[in-house]
N, C-alpha and C positions, 0 to 999 in steps of 0.2 A: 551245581554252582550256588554258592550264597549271594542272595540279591539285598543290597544295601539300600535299608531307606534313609534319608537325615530329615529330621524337622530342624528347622531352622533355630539356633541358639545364637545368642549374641550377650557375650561378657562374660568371664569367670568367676565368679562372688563369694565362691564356699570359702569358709574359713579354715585353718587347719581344726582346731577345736569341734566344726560342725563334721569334719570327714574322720575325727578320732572317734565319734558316736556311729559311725559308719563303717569303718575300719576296724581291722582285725589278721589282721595277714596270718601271725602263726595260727416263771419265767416261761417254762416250758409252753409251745402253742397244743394247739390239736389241729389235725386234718382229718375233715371228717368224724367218722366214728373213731378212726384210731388215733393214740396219742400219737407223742412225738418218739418217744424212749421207745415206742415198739415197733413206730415205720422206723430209725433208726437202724432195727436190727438186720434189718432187709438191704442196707444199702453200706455194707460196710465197704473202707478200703486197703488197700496193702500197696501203697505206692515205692516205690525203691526208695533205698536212701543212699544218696553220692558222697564217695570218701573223700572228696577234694570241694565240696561244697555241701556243708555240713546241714544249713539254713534251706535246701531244696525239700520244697513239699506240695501236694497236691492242694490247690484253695478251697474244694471241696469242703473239709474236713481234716483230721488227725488220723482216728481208726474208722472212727464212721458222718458218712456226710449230712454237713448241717441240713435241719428243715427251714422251710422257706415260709411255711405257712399253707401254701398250695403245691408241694413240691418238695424238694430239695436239692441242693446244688448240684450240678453236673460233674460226677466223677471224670479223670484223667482230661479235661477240659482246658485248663487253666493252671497253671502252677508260679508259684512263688519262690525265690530264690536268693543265695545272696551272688557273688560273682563267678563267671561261670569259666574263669580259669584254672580248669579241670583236666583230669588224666583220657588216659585216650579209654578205659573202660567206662570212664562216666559219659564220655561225651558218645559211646556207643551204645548207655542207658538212654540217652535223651535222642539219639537216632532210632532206635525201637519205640520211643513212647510216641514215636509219629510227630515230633515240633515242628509246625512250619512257621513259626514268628519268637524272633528273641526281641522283647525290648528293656533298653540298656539304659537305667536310669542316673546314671552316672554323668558326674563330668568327664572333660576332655583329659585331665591331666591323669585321672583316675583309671580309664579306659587306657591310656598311654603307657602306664604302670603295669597295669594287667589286662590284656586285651580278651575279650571273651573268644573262647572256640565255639563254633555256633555249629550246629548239625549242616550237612551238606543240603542245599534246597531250601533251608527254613532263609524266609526275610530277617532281616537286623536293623532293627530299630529303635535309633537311639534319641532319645529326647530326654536334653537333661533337665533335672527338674528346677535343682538350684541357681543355678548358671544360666537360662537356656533364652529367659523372658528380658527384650530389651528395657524393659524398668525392672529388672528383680533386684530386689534389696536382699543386705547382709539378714539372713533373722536371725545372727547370731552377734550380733556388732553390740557391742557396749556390755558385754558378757565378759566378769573377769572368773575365769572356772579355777576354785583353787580348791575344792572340797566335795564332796559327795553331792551335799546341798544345792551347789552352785550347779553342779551338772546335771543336777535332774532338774531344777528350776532352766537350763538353757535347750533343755529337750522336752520339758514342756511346751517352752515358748518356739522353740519347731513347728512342733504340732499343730499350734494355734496359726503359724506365719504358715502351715499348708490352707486352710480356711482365710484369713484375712488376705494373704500378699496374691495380687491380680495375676504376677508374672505367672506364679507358680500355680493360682489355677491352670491358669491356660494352658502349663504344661500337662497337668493335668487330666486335664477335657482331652489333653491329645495322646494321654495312654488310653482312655477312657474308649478312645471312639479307636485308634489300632486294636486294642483288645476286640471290642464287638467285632469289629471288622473282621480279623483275623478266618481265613477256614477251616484252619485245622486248631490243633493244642496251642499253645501259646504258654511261655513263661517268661515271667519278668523280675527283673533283680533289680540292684543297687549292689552297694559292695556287702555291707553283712548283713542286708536282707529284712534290715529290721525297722527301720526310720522309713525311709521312701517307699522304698517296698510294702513295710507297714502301714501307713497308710492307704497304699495303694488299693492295699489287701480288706481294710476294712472299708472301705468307700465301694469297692467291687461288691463284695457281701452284703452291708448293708442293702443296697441299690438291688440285689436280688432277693431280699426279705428275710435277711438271716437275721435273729434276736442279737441285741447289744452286747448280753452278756455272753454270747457264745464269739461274735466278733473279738470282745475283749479275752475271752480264752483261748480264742489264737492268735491272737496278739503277742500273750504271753509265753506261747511256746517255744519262742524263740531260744528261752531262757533254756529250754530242755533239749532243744536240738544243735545250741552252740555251744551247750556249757562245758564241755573239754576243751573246745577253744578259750573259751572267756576264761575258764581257771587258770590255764598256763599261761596266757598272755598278762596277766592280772599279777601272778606269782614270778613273774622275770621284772613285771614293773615293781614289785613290792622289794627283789635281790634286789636290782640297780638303781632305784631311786626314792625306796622306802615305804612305811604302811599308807601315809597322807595320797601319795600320790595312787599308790595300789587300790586303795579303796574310791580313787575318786574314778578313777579309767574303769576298773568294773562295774559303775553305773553307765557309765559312757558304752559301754561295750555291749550291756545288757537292754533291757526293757522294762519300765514297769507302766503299771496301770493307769499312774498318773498321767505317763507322758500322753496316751493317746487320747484320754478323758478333757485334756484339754483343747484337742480340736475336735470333739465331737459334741463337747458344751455349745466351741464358739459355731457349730452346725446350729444348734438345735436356739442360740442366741439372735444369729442372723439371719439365718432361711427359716427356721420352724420345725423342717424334717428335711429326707435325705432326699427325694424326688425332687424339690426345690430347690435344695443345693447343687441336683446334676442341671436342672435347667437355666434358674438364674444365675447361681452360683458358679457352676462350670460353662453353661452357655451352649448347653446340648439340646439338639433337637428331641420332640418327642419320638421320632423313627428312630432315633441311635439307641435311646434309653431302652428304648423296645428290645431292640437289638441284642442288646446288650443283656438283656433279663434271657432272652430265647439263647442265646450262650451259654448263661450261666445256669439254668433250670431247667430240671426234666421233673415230670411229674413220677 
């Protein structure tokens, strides 16, 4: 039986514009004596890849798992995703990788659309992120998106309203502490895995000691694990309503570097660093934080 949790959301605030960034329907440390590129090689992964959710990947890593500094991230642990309305062979991939926690970062109307099939026994936990906080603001309100420009300036200033707007901490702090929580695997979406999820993704990692530039390199692979989505949905928008509009929805669809450098600035602007951000900023105890790192790291 699926056990359903709900964290409390109150209001609906996404804008179509913020769910069209979201939507998609069709350097080096050392440990020890040895580098990083050689413990590396020791901890590689081979996670499946699901035909009906194209965005599912281990938060580990890519082919092999980030270091941490003391460690590296915990293989098959934790996974990232984009929506998990999937075929019955994928959701038979996510019943063998052992899930017992799906949490659903989405709104209500969005979940309503596509509801997730969740493995039989795992919890569903849904806490939305934009929606969910009785003061969340629009962070997309006074955005008029008519150009490539406009849309990466409005998914910048996402990024940033994940760090400034209080609501959406606190949504947050409450995937923050389900994930620690969690006993078994856990993976968490949004609809294309790349916005909410992304964040979600780099706040997890950081918080476990991954370097920034390896965070921001899987940030960006979004771009490589949707991009047959993102080309065809981009070239039906370019038939029916031209190059302007085609080239503006392929930043919307996609990712870049900018978007998430801007709330990782406004981290490093307002807190200082990321342990500060999970305490004051999120509002997490030092046991959760704890938590949360023995989750995510094995030596």
């Amino acid at each position: 039986m699926v056990r359903t949790v709900l964290f409390p959301a109150a209001g609906l605030l996404a804008t179509s514009l913020l769910l069209a960034g979201c939507q998609a329907d069709a350097a080096e440390k050392v440990s020890g004596p040895t580098s990083v590129s050689e413990h590396l090689q020791t901890v590689a992964l081979d996670t499946p890849r699901l035909s009906s959710a194209d965005n599912f990947r281990d938060l580990a890593g890519i082919d092999r798992a980030y270091s941490t500094g003391d460690g590296h991230l915990k293989p098959a642990s934790v996974y990232r995703s984009n929506a998990l309305d999937i075929t019955d062979d994928d959701l038979a991939t996510l019943q063998d990788l052992g899930i017992s926690t799906v949490i659903d970062l989405r709104t209500d109307s969005e979940i309503e659309d596509h509801p997730d099939r969740v493995p039989a026994g795992a919890d569903y936990v849904h806490i939305d992120i934009v929606g969910g906080g009785e003061t969340a603001a629009n962070p997309t309100e006074g955005f008029s998106v008519e150009s490539p420009e406009d849309a990466a300036t409005m998914l910048g200033e996402l990024n940033r309203s994940f760090v400034t707007d209080a609501a959406m901490r606190a949504q947050f702090a409450q995937v923050v502490t389900a994930v620690a929580a969690a006993d078994g695997p856990v993976v968490f979406h949004c609809t294309a895995g790349k916005d909410r999820a992304g964040w979600t993704s780099a706040v997890l990692q950081l918080a476990a000691g991954v370097t920034e530039q390896d965070v921001i390199d899987n940030y960006l692979a979004t771009n490589d694990y949707s991009r047959a989505r993102i080309q065809t949905t981009t070239e039906q928008i370019r038939a029916s309503e031209g190059d302007e509009a085609a080239d503006t929805y392929n930043v919307l669809l996609g990712v870049q570097e900018s978007f998430l450098q801007s709330g990782l600035n406004e981290i490093k602007e307002i807190y200082g660093d990321v342990d500060t951000y999970l305490i004051d900023g999120l509002g997490l105890d030092v046991s959760t934080v704890q938590a949360l790192k023995d989750k995510l790291v094995e030596a």
